[in-house]
C-alpha positions as CSV (number, residue, x, y, z in Angstrom):
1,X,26.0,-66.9,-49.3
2,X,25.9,-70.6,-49.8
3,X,26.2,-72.1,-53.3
4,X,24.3,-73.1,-55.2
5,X,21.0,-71.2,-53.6
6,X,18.1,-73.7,-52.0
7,X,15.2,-74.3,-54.3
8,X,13.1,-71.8,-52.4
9,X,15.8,-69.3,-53.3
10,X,16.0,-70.2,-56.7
11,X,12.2,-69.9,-57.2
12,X,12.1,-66.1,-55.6
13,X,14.5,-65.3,-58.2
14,X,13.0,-67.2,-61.3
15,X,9.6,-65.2,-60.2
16,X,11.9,-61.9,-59.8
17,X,13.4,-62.2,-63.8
18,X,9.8,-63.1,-64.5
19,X,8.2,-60.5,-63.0
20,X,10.6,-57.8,-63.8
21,X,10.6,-59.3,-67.8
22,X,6.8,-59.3,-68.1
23,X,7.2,-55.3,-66.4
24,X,10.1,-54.0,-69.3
25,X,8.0,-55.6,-72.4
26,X,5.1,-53.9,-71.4
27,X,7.1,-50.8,-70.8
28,X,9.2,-51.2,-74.0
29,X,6.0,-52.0,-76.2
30,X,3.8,-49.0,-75.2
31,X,7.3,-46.6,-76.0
32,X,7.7,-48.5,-78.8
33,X,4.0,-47.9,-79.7
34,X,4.5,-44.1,-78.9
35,X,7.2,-44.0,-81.3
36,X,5.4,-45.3,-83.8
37,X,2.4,-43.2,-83.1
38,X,5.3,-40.3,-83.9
39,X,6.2,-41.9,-87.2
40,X,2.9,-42.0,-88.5
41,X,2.3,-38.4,-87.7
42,X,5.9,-36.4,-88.0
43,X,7.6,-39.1,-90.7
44,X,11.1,-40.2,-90.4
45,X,11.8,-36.7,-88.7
46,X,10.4,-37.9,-85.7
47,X,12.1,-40.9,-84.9
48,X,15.9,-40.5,-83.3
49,X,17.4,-43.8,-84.5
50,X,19.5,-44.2,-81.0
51,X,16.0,-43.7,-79.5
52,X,15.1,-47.0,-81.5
53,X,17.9,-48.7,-81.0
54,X,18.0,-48.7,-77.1
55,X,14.4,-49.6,-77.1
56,X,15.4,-52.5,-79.4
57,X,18.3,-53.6,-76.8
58,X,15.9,-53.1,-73.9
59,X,13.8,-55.6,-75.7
60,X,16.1,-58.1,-75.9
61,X,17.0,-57.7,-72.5
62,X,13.5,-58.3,-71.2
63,X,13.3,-61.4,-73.5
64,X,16.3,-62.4,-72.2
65,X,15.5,-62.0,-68.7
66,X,12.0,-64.0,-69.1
67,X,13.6,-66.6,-70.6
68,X,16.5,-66.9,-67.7
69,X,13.0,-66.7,-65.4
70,X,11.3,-69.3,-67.2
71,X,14.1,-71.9,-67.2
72,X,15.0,-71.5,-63.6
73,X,11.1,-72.2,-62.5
74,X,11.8,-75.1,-64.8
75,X,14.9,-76.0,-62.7
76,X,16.9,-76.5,-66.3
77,X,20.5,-75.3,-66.1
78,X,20.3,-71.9,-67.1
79,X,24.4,-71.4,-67.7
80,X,24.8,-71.5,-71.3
């Protein structure tokens, strides 16, 4: 694979991270949501922290992934 990837390349992937970002938030915020729903109704008992937690780091990873989407549509140097 030649490197660095054409620009048509690079935009299939920017709309990839994009696409697949937008997909986990959604799915992260309605399990989020459902988790909450059970804290409402059951109280502390009926949230597992580690359950939290990985919904937390999945969040960050969409967030990180839309932003790694967004700035290679941009054509910004996305190595940090």
């Amino acid at each position: 694979m030649a490197w660095p990837p054409t620009p048509a390349t690079r935009r299939l992937i920017a709309w990839l991270f994009l696409t697949a970002g937008i997909l986990l938030t959604l799915g992260v915020s309605m399990q989020l949501w459902i988790m909450y729903e059970e804290y409402q109704r059951l109280g502390s008992g009926g949230v597992v922290a580690s359950a939290l937690v990985l919904r937390l780091m999945m969040l960050v990873a969409a967030v990180m992934m839309l932003r790694y989407g967004w700035r290679e549509t941009r054509g910004n140097d996305t190595i940090d």
